[in-house]
VMD Tcl script that builds the backbone (N, CA, C; Angstrom):
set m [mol new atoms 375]
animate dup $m
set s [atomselect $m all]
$s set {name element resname resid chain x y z} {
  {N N UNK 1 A 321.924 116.361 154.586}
  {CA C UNK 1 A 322.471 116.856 155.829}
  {C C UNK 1 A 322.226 118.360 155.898}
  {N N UNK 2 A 322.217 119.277 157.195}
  {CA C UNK 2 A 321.913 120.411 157.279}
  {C C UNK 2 A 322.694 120.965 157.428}
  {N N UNK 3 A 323.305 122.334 156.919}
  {CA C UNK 3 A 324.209 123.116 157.204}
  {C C UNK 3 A 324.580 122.799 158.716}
  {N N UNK 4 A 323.734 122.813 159.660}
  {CA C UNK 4 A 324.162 123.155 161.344}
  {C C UNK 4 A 324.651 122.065 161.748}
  {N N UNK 5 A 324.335 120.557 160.811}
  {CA C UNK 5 A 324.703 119.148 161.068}
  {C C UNK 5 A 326.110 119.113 160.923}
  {N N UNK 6 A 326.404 119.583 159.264}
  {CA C UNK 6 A 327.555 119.318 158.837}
  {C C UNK 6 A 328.594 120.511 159.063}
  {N N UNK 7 A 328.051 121.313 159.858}
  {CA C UNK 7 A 329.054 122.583 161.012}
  {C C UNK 7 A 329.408 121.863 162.110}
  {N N UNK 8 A 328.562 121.337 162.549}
  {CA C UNK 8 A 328.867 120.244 163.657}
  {C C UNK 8 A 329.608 119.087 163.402}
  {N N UNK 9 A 329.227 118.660 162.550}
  {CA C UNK 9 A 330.594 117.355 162.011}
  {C C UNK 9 A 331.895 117.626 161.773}
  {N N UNK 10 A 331.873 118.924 161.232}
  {CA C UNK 10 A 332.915 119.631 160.670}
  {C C UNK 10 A 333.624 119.958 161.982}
  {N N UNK 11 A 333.388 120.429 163.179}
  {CA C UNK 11 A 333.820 121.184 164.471}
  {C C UNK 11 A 334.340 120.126 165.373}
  {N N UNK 12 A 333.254 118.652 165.103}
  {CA C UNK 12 A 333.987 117.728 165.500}
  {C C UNK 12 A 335.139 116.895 165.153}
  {N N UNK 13 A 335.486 117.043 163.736}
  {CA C UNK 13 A 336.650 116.474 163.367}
  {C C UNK 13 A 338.322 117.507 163.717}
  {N N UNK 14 A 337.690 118.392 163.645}
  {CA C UNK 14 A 338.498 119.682 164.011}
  {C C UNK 14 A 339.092 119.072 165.483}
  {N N UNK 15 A 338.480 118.788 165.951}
  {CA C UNK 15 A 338.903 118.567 167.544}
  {C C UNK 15 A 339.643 117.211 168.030}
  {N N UNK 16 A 339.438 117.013 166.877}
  {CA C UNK 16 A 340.477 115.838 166.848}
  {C C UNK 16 A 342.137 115.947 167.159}
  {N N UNK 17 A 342.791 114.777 167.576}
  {CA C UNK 17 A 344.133 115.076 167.649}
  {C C UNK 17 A 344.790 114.372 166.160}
  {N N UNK 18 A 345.445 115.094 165.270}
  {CA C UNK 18 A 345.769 115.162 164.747}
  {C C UNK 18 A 347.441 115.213 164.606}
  {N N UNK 19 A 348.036 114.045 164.504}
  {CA C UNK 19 A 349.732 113.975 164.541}
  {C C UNK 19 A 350.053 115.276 165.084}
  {N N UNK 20 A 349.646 115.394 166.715}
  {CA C UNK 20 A 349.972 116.112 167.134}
  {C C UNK 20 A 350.349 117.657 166.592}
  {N N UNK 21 A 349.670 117.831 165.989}
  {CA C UNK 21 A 349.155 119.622 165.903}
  {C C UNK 21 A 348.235 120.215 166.242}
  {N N UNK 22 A 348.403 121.812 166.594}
  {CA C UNK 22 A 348.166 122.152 167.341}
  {C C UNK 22 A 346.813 123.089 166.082}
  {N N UNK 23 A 346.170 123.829 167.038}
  {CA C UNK 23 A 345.221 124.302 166.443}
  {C C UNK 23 A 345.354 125.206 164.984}
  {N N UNK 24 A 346.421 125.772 164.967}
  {CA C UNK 24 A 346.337 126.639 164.059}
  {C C UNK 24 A 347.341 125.930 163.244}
  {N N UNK 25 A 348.006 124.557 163.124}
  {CA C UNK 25 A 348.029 123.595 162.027}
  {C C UNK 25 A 347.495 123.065 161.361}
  {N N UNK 26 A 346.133 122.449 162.691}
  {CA C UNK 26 A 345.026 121.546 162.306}
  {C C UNK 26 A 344.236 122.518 161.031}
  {N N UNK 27 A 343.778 124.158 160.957}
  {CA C UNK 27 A 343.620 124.920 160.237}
  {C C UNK 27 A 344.118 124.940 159.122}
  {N N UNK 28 A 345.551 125.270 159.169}
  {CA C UNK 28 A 346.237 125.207 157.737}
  {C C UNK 28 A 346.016 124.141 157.088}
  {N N UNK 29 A 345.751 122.456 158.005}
  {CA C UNK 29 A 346.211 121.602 157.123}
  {C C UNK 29 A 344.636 121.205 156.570}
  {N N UNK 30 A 343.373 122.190 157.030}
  {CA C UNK 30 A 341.681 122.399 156.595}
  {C C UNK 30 A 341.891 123.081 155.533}
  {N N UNK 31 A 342.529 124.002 155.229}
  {CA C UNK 31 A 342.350 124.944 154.629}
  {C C UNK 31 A 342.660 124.155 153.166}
  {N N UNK 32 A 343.981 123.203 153.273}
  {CA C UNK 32 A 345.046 122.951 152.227}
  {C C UNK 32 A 344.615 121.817 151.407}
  {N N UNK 33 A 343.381 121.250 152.661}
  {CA C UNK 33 A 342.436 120.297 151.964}
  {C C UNK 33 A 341.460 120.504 151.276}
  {N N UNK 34 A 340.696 121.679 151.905}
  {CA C UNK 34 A 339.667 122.442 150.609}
  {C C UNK 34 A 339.876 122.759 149.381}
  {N N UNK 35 A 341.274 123.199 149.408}
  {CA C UNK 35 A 341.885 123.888 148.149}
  {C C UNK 35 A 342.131 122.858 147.503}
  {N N UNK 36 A 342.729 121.640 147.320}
  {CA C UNK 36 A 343.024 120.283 147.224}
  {C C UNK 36 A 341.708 119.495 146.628}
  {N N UNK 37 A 340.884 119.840 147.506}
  {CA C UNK 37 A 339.265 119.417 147.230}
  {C C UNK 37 A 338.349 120.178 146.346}
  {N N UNK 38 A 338.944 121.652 145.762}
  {CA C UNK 38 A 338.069 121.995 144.843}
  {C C UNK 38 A 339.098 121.779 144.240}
  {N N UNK 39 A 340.011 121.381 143.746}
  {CA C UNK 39 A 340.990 121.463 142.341}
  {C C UNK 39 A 340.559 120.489 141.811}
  {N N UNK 40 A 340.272 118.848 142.861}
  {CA C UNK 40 A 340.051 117.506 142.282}
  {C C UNK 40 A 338.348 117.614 141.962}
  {N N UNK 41 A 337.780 118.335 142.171}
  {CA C UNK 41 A 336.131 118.805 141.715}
  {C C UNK 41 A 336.125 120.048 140.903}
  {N N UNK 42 A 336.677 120.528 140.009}
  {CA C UNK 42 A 336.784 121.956 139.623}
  {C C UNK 42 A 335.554 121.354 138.304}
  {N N UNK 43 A 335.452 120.024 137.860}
  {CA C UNK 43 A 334.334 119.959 136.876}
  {C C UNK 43 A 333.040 120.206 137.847}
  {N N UNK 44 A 332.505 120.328 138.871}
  {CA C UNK 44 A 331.389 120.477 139.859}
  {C C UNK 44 A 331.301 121.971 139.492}
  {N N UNK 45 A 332.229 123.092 139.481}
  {CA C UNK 45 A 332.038 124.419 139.714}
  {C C UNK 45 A 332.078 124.842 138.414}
  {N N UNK 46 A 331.378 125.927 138.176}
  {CA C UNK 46 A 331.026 126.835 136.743}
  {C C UNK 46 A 332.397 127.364 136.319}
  {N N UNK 47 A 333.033 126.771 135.261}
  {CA C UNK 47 A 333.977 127.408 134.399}
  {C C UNK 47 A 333.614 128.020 133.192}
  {N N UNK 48 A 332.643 128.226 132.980}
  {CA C UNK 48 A 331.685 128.531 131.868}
  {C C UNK 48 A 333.062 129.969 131.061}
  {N N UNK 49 A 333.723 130.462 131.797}
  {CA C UNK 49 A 334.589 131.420 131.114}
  {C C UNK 49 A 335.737 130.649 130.673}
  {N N UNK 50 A 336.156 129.377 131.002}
  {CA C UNK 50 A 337.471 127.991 130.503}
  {C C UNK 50 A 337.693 128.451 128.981}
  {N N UNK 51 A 338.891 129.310 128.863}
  {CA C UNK 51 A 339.719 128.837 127.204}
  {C C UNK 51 A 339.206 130.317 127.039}
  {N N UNK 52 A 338.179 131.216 127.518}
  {CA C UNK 52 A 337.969 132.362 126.960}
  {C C UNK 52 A 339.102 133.483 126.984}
  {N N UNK 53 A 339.355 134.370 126.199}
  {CA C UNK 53 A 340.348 135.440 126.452}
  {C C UNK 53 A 340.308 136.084 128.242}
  {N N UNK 54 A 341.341 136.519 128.673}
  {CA C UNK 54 A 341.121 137.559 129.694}
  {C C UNK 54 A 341.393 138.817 129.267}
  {N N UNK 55 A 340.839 139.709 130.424}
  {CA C UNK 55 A 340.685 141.682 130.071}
  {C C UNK 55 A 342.033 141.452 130.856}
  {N N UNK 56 A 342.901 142.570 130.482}
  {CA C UNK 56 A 344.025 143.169 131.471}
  {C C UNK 56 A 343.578 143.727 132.716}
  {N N UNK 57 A 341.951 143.928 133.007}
  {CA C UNK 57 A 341.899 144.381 134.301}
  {C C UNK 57 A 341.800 142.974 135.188}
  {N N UNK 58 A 341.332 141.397 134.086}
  {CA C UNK 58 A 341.390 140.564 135.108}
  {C C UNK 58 A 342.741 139.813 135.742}
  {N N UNK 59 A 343.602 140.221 134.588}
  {CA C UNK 59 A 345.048 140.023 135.158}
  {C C UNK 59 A 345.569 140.746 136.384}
  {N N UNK 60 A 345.542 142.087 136.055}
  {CA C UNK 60 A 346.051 142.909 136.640}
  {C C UNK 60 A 345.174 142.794 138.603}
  {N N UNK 61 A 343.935 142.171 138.267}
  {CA C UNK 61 A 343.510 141.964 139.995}
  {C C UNK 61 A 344.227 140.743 140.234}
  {N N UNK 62 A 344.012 139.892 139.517}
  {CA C UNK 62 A 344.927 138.660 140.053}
  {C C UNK 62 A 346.150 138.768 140.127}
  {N N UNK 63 A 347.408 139.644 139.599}
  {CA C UNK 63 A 348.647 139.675 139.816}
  {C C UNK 63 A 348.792 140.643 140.955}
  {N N UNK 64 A 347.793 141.185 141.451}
  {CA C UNK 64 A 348.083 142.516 142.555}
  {C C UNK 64 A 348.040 141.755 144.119}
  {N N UNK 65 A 347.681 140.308 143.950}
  {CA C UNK 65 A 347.386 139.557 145.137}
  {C C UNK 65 A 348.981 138.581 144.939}
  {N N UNK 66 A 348.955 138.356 145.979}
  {CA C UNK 66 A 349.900 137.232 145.995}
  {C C UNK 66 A 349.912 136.107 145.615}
  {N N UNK 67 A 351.439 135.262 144.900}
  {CA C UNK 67 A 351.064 133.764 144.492}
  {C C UNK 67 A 350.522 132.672 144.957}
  {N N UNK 68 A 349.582 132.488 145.519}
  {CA C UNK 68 A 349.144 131.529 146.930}
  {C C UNK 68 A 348.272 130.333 146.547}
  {N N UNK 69 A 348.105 129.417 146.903}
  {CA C UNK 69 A 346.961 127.992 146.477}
  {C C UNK 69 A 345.594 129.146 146.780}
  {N N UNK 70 A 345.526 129.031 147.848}
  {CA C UNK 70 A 344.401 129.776 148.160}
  {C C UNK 70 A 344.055 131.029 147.892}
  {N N UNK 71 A 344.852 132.085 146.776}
  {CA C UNK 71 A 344.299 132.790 145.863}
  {C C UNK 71 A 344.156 132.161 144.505}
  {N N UNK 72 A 344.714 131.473 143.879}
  {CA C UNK 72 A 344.383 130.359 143.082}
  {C C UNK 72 A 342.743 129.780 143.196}
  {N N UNK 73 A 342.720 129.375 143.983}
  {CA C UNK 73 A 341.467 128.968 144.372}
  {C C UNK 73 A 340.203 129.844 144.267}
  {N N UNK 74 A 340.637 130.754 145.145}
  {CA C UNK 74 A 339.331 131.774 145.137}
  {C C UNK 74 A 339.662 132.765 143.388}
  {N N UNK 75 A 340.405 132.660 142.770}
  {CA C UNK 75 A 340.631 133.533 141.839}
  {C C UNK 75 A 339.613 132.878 140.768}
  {N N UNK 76 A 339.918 131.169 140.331}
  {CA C UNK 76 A 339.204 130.290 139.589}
  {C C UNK 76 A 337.873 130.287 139.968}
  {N N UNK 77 A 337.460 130.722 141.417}
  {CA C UNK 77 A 336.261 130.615 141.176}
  {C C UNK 77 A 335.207 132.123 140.557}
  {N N UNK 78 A 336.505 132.806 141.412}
  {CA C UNK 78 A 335.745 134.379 140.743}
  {C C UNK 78 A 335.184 134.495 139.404}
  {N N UNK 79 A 336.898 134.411 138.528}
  {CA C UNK 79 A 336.186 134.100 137.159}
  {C C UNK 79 A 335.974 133.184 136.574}
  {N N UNK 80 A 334.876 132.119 137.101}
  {CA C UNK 80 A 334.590 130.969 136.395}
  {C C UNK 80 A 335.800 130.326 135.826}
  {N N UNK 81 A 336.711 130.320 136.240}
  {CA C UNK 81 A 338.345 129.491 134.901}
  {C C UNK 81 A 338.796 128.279 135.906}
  {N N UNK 82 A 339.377 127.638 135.379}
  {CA C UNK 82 A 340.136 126.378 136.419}
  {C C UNK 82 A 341.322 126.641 136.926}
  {N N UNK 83 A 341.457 126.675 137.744}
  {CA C UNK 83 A 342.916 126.557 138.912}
  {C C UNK 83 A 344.252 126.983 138.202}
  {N N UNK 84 A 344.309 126.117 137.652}
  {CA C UNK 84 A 345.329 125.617 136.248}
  {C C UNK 84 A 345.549 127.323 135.896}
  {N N UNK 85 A 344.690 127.627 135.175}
  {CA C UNK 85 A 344.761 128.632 134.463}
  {C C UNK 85 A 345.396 130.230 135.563}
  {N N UNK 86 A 345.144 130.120 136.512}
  {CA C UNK 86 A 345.120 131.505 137.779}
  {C C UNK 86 A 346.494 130.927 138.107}
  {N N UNK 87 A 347.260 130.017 138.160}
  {CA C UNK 87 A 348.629 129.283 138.392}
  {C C UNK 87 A 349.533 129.548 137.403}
  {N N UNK 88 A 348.861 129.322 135.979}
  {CA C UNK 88 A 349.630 129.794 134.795}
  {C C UNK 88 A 350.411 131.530 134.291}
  {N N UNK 89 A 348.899 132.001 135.081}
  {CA C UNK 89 A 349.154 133.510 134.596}
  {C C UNK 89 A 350.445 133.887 136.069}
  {N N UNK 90 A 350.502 133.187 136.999}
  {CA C UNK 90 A 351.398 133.723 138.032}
  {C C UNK 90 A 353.017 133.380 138.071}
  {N N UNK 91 A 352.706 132.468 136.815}
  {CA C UNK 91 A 354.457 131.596 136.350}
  {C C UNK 91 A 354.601 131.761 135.284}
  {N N UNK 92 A 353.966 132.672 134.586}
  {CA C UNK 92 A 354.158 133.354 133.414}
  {C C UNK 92 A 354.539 134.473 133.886}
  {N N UNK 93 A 354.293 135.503 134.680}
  {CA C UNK 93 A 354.053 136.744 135.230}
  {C C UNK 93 A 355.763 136.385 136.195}
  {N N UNK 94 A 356.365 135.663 136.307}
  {CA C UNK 94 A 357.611 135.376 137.680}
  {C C UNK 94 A 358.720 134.959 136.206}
  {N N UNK 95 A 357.980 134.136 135.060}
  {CA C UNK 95 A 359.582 133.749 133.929}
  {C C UNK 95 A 359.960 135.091 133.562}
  {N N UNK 96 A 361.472 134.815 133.799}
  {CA C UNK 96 A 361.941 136.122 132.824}
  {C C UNK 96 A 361.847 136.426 131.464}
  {N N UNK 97 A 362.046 136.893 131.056}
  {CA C UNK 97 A 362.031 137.541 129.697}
  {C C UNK 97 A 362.836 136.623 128.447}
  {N N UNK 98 A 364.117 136.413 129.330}
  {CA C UNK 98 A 365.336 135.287 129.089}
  {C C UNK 98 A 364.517 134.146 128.630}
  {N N UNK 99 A 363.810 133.537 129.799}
  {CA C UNK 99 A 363.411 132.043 129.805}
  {C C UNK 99 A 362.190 132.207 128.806}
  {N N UNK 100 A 361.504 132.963 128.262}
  {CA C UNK 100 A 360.516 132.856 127.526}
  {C C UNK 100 A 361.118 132.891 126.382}
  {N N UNK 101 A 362.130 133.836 125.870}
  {CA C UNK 101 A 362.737 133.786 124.598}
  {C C UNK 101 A 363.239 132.579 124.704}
  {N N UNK 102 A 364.001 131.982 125.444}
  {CA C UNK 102 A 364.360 130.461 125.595}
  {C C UNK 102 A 363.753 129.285 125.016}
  {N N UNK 103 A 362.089 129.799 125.512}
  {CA C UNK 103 A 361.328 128.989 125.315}
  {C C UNK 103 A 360.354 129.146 123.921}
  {N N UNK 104 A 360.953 130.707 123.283}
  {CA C UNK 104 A 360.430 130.246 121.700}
  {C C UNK 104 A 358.441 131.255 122.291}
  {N N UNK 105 A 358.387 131.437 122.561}
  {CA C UNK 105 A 357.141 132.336 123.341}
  {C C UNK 105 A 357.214 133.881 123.351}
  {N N UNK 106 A 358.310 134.314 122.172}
  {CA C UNK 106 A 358.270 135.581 122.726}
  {C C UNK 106 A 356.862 136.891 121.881}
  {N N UNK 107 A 356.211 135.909 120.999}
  {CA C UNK 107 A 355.121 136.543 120.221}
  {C C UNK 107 A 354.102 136.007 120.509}
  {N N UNK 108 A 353.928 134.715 121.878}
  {CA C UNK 108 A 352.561 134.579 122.766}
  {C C UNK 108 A 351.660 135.755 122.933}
  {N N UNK 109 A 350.219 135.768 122.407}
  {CA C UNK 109 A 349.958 136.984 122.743}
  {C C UNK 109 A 349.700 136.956 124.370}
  {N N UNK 110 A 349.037 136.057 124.666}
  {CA C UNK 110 A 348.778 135.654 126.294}
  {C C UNK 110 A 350.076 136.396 126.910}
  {N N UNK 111 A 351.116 135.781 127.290}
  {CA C UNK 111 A 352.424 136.450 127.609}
  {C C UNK 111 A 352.491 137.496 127.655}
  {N N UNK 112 A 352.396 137.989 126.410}
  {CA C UNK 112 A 352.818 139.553 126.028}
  {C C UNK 112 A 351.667 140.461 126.960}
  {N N UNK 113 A 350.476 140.299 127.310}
  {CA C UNK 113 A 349.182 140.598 127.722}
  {C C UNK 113 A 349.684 140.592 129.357}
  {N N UNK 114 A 349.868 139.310 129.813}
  {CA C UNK 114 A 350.531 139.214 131.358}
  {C C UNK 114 A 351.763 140.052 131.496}
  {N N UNK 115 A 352.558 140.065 130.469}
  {CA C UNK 115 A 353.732 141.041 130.902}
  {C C UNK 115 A 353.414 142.380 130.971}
  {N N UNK 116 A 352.356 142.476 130.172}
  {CA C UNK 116 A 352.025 144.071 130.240}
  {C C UNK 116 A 351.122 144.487 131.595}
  {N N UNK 117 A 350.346 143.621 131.868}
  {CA C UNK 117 A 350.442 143.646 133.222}
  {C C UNK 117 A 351.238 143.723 134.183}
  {N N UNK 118 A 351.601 142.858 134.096}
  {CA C UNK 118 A 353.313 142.790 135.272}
  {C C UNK 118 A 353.307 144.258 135.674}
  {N N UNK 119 A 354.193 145.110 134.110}
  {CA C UNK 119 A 354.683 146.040 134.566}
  {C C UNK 119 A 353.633 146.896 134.379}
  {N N UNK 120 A 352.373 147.262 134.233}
  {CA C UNK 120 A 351.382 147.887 135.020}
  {C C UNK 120 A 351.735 147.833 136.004}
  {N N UNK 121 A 351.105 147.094 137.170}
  {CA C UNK 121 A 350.836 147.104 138.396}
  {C C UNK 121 A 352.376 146.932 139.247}
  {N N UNK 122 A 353.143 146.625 138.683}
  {CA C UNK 122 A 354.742 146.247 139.284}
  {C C UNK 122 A 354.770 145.532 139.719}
  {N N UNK 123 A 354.043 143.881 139.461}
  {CA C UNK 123 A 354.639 142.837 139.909}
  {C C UNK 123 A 355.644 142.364 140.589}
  {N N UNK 124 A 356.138 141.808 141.229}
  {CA C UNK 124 A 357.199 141.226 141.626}
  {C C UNK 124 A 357.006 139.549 141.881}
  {N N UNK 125 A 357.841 139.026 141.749}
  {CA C UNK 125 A 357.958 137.169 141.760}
  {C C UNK 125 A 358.689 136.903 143.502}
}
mol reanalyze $m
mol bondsrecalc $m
mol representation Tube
mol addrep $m
């Protein structure tokens, strides 16, 4: 199929009525499917960086954006990592301090690496 085919297929499903929503639902609920659709294909896309360490500067860009599917998304693909992983560092980066000692994690180096981020950039949850 050709890009201009499947722009066109694409424009036509769009125009569909859809349980009654309105255009800028029908959007969100495109958007929520892509994101949805690369998570269940994330073996299709280059993770070639999966399980490798991160730099504090790659934390520190990903914690300066907001918690969102769709920075999730585009974050995993930036640096080659899976979904999973850009989700982890943002619910690691929101547990308190409390809940990690709780949880026996308080000499994670990962953790310790995201927290130091955190308060780099001043996170907030």
């Amino acid at each position: 199929m050709k890009k201009r085919d499947f722009k066109n297929a694409l424009y036509d499903l769009l125009d569909q009525d859809v349980d009654m929503q309105d255009i800028s639902d029908k959007i969100s609920f495109a958007k929520a499917l892509l994101i949805e659709y690369q998570k269940s294909n994330e073996n299709l896309f280059d993770t070639s960086n999966k399980g490798q360490p991160w730099t504090d500067e790659e934390l520190e860009i990903i914690l300066s954006e907001a918690p969102t599917k769709e920075n999730c998304a585009r974050f995993a693909r930036l640096f080659k990592r899976g979904y999973g992983s850009i989700e982890q560092i943002y619910r690691w980066a929101a547990t308190s301090s409390n809940e990690i000692e709780d949880k026996g994690r308080t000499q994670d180096a990962f953790i310790q690496q995201i927290k130091r981020a955190v308060k780099k950039i001043g996170f907030r949850a």
